[in-house]
Biopython code that builds the backbone (N, CA, C, O; Angstrom):
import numpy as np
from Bio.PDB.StructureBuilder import StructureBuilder

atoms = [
    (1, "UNK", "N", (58.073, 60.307, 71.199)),
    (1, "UNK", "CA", (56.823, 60.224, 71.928)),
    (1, "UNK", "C", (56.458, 61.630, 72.403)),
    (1, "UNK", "O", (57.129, 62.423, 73.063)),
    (2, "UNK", "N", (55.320, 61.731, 71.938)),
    (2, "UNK", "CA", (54.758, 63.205, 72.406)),
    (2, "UNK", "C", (53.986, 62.721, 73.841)),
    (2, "UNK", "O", (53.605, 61.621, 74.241)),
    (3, "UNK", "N", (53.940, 64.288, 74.498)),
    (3, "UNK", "CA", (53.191, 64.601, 75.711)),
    (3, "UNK", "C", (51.766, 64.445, 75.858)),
    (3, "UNK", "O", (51.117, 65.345, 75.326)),
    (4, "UNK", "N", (50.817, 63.146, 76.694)),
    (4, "UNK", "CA", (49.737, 63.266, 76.267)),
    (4, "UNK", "C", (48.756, 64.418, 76.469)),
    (4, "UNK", "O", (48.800, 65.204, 77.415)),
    (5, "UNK", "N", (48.099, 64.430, 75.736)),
    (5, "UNK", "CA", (47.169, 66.066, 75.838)),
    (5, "UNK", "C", (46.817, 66.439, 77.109)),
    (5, "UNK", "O", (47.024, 65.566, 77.952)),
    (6, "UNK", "N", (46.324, 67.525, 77.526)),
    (6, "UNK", "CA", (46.059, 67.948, 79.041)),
    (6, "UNK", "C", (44.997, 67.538, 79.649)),
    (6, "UNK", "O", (44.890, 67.235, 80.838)),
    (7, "UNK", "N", (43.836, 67.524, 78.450)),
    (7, "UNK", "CA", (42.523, 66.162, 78.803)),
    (7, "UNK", "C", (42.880, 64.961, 79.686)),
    (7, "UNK", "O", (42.308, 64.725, 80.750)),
    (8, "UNK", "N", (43.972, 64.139, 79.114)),
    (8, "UNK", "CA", (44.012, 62.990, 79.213)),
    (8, "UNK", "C", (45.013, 63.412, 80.806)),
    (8, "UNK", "O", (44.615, 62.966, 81.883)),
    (9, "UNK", "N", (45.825, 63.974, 80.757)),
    (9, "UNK", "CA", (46.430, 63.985, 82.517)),
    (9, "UNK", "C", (45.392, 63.993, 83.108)),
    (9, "UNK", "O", (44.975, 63.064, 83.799)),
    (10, "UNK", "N", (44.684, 65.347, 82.856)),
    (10, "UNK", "CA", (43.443, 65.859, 83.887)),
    (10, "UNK", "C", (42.797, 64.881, 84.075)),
    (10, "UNK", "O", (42.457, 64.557, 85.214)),
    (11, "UNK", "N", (42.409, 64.039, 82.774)),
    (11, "UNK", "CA", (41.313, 62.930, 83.270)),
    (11, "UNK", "C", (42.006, 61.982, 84.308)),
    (11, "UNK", "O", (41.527, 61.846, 85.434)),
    (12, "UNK", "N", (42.902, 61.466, 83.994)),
    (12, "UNK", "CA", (43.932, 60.682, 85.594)),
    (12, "UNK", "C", (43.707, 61.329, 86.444)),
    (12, "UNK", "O", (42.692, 61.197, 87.130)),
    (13, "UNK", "N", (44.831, 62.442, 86.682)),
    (13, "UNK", "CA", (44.733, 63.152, 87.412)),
    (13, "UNK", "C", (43.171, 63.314, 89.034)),
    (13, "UNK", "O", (43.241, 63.396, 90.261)),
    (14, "UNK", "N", (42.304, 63.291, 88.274)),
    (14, "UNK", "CA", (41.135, 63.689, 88.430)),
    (14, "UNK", "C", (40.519, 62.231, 89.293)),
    (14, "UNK", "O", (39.906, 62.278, 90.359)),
    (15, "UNK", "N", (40.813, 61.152, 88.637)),
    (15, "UNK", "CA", (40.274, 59.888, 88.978)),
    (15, "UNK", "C", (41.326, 59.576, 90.138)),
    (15, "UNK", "O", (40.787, 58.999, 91.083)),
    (16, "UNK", "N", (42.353, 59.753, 90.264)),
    (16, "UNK", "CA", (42.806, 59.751, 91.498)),
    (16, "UNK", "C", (42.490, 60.484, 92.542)),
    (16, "UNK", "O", (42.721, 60.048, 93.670)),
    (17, "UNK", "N", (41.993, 61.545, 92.377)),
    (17, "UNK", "CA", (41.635, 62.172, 93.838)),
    (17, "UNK", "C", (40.161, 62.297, 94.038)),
    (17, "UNK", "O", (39.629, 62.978, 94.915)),
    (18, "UNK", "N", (39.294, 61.264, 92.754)),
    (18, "UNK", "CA", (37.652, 61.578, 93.505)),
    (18, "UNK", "C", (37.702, 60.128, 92.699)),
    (18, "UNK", "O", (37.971, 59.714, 91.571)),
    (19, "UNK", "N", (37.071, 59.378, 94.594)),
    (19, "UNK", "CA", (36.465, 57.695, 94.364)),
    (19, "UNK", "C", (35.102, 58.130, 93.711)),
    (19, "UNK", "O", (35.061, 57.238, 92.864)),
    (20, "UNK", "N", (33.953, 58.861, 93.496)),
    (20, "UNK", "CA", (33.317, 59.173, 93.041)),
    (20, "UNK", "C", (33.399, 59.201, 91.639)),
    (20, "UNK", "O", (32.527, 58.575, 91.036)),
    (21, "UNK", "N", (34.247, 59.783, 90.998)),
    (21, "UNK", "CA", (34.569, 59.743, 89.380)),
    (21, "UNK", "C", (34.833, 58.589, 89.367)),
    (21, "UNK", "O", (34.224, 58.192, 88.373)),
    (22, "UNK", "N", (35.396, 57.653, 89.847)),
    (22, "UNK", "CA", (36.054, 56.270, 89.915)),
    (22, "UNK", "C", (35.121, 55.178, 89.197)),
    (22, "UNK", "O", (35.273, 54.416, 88.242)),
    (23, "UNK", "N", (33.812, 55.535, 90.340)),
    (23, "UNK", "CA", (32.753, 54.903, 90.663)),
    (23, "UNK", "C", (31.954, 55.001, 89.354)),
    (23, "UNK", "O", (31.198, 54.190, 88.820)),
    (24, "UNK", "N", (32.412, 56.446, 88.937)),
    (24, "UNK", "CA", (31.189, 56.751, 87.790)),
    (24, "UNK", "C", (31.826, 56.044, 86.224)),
    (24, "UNK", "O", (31.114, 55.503, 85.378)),
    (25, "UNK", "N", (33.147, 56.202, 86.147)),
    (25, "UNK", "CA", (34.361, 55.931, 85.187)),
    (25, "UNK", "C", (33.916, 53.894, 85.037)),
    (25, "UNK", "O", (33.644, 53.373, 83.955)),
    (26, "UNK", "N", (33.950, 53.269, 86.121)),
    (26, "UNK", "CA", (33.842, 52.144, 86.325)),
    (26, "UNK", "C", (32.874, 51.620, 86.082)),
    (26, "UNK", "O", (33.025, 50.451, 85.726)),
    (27, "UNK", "N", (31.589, 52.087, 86.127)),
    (27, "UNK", "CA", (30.544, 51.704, 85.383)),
    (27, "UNK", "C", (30.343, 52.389, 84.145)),
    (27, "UNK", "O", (30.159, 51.489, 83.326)),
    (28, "UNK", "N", (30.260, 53.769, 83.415)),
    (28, "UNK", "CA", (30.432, 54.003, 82.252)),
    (28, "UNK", "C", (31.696, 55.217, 81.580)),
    (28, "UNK", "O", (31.694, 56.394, 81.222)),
    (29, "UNK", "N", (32.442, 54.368, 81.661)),
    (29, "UNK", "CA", (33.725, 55.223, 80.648)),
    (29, "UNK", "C", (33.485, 56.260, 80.059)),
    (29, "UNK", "O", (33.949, 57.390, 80.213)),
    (30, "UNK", "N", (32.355, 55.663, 79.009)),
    (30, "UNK", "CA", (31.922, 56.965, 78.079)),
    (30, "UNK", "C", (31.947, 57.820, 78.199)),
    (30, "UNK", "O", (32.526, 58.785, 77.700)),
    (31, "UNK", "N", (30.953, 57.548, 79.298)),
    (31, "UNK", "CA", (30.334, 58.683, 79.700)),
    (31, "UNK", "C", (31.592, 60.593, 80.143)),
    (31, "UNK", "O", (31.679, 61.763, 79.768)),
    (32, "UNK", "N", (32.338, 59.460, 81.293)),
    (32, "UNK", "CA", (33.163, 60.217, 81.505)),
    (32, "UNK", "C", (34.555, 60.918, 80.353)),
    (32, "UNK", "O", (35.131, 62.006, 80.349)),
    (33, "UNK", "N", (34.665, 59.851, 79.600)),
    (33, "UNK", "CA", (35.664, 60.261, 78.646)),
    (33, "UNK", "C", (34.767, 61.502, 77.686)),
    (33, "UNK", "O", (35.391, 62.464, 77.239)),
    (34, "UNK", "N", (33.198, 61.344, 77.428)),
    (34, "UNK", "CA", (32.476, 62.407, 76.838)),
    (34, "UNK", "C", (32.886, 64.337, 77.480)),
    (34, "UNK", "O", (32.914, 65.481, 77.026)),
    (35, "UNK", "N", (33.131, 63.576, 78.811)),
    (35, "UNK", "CA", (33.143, 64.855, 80.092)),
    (35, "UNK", "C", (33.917, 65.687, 79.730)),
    (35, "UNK", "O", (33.707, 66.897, 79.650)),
    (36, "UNK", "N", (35.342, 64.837, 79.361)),
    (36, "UNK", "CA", (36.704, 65.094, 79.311)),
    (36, "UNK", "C", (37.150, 65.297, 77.975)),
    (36, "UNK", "O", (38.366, 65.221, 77.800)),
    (37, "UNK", "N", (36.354, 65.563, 76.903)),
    (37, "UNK", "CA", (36.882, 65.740, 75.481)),
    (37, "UNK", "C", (37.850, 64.385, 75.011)),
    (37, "UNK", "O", (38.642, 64.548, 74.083)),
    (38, "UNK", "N", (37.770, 63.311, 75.557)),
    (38, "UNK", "CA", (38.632, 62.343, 75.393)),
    (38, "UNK", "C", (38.321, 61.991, 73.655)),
    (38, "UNK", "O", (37.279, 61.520, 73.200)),
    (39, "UNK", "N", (39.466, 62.348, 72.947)),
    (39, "UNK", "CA", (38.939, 61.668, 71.247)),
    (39, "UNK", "C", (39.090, 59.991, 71.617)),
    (39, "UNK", "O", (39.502, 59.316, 72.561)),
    (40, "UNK", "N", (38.309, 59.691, 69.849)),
    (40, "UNK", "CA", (37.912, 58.024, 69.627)),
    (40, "UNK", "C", (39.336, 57.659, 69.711)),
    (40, "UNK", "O", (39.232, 56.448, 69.903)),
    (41, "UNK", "N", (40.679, 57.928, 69.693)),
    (41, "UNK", "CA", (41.763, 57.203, 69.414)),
    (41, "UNK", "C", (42.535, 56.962, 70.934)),
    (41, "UNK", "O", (42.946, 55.916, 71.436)),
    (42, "UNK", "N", (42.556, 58.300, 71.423)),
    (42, "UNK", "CA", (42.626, 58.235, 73.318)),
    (42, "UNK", "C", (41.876, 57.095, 73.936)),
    (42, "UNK", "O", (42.348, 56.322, 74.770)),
    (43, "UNK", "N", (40.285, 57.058, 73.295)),
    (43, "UNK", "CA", (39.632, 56.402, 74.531)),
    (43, "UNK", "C", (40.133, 54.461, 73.993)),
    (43, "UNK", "O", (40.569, 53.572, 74.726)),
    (44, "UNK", "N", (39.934, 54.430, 73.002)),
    (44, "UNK", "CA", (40.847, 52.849, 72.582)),
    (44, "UNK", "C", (42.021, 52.954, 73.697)),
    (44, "UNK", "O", (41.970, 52.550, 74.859)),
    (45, "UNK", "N", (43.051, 53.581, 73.059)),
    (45, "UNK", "CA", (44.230, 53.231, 74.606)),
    (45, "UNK", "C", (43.762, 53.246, 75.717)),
    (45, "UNK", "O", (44.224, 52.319, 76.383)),
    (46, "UNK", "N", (43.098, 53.820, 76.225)),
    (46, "UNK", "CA", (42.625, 54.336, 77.618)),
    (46, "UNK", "C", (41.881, 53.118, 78.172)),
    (46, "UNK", "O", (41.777, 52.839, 79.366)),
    (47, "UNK", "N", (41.237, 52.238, 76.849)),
    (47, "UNK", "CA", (40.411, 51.206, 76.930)),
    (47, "UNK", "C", (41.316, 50.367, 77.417)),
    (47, "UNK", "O", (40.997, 49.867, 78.495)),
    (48, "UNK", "N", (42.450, 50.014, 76.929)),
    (48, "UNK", "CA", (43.384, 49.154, 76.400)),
    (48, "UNK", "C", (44.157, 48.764, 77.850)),
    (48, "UNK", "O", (44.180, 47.752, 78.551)),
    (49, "UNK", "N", (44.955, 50.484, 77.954)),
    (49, "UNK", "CA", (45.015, 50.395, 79.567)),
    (49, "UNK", "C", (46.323, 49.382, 79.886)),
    (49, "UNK", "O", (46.601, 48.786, 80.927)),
    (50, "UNK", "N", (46.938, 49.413, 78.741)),
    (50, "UNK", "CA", (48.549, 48.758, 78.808)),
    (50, "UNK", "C", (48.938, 49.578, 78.821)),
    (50, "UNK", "O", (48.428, 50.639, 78.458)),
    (51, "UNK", "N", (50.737, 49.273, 79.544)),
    (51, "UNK", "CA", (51.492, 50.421, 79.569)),
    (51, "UNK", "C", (51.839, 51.091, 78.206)),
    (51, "UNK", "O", (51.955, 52.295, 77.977)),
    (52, "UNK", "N", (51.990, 49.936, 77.270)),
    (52, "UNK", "CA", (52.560, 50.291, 75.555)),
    (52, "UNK", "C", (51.607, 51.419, 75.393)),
    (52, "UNK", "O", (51.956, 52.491, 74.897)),
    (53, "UNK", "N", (50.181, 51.129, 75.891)),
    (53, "UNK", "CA", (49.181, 51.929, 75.259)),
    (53, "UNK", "C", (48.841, 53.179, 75.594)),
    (53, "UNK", "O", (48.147, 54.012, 75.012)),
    (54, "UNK", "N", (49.698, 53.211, 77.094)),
    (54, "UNK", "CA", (49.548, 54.639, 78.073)),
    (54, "UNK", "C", (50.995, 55.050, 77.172)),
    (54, "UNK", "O", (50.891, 56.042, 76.450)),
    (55, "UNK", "N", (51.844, 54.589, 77.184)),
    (55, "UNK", "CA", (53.529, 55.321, 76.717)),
    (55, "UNK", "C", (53.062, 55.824, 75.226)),
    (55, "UNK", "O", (53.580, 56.909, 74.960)),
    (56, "UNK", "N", (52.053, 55.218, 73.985)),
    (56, "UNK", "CA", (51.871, 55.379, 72.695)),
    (56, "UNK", "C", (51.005, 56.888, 73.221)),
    (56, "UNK", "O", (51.413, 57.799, 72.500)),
    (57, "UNK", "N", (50.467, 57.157, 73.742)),
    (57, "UNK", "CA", (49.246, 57.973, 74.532)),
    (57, "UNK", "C", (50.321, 59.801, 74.509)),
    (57, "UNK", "O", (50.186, 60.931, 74.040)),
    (58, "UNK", "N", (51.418, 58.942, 75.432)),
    (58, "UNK", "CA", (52.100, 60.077, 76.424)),
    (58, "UNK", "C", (52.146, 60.385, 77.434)),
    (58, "UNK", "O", (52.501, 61.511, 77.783)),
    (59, "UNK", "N", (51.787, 59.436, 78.224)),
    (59, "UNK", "CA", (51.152, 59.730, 79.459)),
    (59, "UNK", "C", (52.190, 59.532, 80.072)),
    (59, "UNK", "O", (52.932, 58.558, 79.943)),
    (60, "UNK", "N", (52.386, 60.883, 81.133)),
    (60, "UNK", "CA", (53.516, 60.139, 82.061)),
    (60, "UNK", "C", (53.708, 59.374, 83.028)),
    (60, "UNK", "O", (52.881, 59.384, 83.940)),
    (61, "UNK", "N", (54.761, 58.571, 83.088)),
    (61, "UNK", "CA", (55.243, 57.296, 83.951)),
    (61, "UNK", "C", (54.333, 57.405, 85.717)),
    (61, "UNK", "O", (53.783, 56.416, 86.202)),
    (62, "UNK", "N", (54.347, 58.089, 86.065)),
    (62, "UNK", "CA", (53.659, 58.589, 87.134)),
    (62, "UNK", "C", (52.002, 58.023, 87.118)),
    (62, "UNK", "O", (51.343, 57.081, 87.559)),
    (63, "UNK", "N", (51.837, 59.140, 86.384)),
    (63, "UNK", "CA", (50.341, 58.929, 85.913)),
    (63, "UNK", "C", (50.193, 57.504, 85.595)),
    (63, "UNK", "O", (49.445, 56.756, 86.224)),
    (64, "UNK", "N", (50.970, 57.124, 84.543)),
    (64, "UNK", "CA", (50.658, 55.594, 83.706)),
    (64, "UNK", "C", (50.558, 55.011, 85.138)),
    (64, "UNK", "O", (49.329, 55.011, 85.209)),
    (65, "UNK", "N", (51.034, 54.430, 86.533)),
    (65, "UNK", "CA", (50.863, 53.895, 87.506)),
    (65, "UNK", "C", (49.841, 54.194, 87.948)),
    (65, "UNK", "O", (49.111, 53.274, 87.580)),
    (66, "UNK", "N", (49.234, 54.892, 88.525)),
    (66, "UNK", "CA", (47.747, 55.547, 89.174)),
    (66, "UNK", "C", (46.958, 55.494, 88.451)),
    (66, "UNK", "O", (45.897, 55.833, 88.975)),
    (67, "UNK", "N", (46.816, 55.143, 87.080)),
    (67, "UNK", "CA", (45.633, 54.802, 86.035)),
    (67, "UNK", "C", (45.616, 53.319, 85.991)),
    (67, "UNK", "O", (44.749, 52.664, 85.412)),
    (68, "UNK", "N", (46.400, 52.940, 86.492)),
    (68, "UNK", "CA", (46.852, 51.201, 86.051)),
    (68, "UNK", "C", (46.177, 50.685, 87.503)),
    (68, "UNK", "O", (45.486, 49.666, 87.478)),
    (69, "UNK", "N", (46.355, 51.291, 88.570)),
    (69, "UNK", "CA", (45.939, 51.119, 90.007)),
    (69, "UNK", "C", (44.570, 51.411, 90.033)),
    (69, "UNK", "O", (43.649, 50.691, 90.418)),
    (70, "UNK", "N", (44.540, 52.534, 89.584)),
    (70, "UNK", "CA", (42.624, 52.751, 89.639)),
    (70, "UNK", "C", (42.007, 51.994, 88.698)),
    (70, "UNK", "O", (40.796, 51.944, 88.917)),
    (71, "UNK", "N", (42.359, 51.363, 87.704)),
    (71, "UNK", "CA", (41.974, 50.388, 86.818)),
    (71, "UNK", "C", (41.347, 48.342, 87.351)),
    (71, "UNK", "O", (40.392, 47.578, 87.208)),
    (72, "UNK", "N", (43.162, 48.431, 88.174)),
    (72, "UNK", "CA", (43.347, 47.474, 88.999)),
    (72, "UNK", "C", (42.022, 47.339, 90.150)),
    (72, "UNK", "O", (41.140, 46.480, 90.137)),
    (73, "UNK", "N", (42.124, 48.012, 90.733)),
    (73, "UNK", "CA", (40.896, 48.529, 92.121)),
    (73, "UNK", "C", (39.687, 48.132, 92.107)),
    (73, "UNK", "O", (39.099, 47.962, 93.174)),
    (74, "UNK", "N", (38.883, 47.833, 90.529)),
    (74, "UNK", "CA", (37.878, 47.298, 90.918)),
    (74, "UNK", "C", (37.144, 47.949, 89.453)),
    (74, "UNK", "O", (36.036, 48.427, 89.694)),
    (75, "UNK", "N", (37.475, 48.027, 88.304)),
    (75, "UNK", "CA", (36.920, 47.845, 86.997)),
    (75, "UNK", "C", (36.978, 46.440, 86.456)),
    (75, "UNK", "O", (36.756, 46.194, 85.271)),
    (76, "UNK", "N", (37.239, 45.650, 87.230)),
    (76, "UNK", "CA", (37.504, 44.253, 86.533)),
    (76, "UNK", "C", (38.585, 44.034, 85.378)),
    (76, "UNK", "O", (38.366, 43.183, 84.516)),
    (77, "UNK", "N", (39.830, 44.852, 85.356)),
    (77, "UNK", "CA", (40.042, 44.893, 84.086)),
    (77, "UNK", "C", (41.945, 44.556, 85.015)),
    (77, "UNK", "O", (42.416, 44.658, 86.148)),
    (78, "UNK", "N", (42.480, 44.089, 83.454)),
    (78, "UNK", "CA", (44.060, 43.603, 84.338)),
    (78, "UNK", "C", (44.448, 44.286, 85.523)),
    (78, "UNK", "O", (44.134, 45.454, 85.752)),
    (79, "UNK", "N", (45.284, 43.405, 86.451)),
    (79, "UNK", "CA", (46.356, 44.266, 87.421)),
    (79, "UNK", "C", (47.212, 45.003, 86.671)),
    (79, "UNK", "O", (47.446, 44.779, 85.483)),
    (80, "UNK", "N", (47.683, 45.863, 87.311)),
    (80, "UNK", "CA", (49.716, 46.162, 86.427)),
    (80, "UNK", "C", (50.540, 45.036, 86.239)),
    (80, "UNK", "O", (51.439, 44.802, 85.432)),
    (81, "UNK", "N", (49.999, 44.336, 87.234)),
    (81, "UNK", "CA", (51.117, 43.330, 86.851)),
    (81, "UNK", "C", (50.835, 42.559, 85.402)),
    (81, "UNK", "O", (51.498, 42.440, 84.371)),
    (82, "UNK", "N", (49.749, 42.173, 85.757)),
    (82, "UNK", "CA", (48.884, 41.079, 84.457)),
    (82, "UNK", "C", (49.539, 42.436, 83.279)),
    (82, "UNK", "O", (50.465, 42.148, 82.521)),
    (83, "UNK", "N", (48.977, 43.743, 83.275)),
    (83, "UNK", "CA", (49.293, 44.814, 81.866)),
    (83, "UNK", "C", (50.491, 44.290, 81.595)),
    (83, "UNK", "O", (50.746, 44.088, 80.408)),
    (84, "UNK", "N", (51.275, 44.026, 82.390)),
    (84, "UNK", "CA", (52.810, 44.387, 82.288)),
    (84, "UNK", "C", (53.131, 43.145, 81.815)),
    (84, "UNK", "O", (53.420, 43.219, 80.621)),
    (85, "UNK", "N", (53.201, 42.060, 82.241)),
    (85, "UNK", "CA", (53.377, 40.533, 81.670)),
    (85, "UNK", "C", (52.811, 40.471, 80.037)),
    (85, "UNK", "O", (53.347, 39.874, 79.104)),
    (86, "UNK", "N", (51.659, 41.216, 80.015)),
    (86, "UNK", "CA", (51.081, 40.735, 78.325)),
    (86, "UNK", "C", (51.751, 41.995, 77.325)),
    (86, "UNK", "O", (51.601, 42.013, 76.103)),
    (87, "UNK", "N", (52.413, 42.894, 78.001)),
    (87, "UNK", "CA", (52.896, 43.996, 77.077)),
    (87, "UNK", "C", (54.215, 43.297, 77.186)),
    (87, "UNK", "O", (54.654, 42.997, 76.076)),
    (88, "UNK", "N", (54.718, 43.067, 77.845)),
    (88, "UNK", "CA", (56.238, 42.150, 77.487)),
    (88, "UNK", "C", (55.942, 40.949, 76.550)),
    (88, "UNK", "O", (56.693, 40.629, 75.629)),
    (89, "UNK", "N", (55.268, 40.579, 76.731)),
    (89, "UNK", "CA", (54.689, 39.188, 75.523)),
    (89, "UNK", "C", (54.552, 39.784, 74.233)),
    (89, "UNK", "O", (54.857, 39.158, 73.218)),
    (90, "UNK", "N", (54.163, 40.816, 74.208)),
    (90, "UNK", "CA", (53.370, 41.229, 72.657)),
    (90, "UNK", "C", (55.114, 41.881, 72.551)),
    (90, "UNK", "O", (55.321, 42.327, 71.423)),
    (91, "UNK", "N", (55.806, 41.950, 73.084)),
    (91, "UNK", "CA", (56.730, 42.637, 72.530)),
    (91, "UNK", "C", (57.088, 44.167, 72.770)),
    (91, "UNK", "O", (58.017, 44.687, 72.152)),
]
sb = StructureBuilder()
sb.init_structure("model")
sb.init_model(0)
sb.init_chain("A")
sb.init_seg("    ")
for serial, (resi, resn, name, xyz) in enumerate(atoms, 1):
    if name == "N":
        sb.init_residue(resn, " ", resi, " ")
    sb.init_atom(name, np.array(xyz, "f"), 0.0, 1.0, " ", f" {name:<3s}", serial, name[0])
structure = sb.get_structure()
């Protein structure tokens, strides 16, 4: 497993310390992944937003939590927990 690119920290990174990006990320992704040089194969995982899909990524364990939380928070999209139950299912 490689290290995910510096885009993709920064873009975490980044969404953790401004509810503002959050806000903007949460209504259009795109947009923001456009911001961030995020390629078409990043933003699928990023979409995806399982841990399998953050670990296939590179993202580190750290990070993978605080993307899973800001995800959790109010994009409508799984808890960690829910990620974590259906990535143990799929195997």
């Amino acid at each position: 497993m490689s290290p995910a690119p510096y885009r993709v920290h920064r873009l975490i990174q980044d969404l953790n310390r401004d509810p503002r990006l959050v806000d903007t990320f949460m209504r259009d992704p795109e947009a923001v992944f456009q911001v961030y040089g995020i390629t078409e194969n990043e933003r699928q995982l990023l979409r995806d937003g399982a841990p399998r899909a953050l670990m296939t990524l590179g993202v580190h364990p750290n990070l993978q939590m605080k993307f899973l939380r800001i995800r959790a928070s109010g994009g409508g999209g799984p808890s960690p927990l829910e990620s974590y139950l259906r990535d143990l299912e799929q195997g």
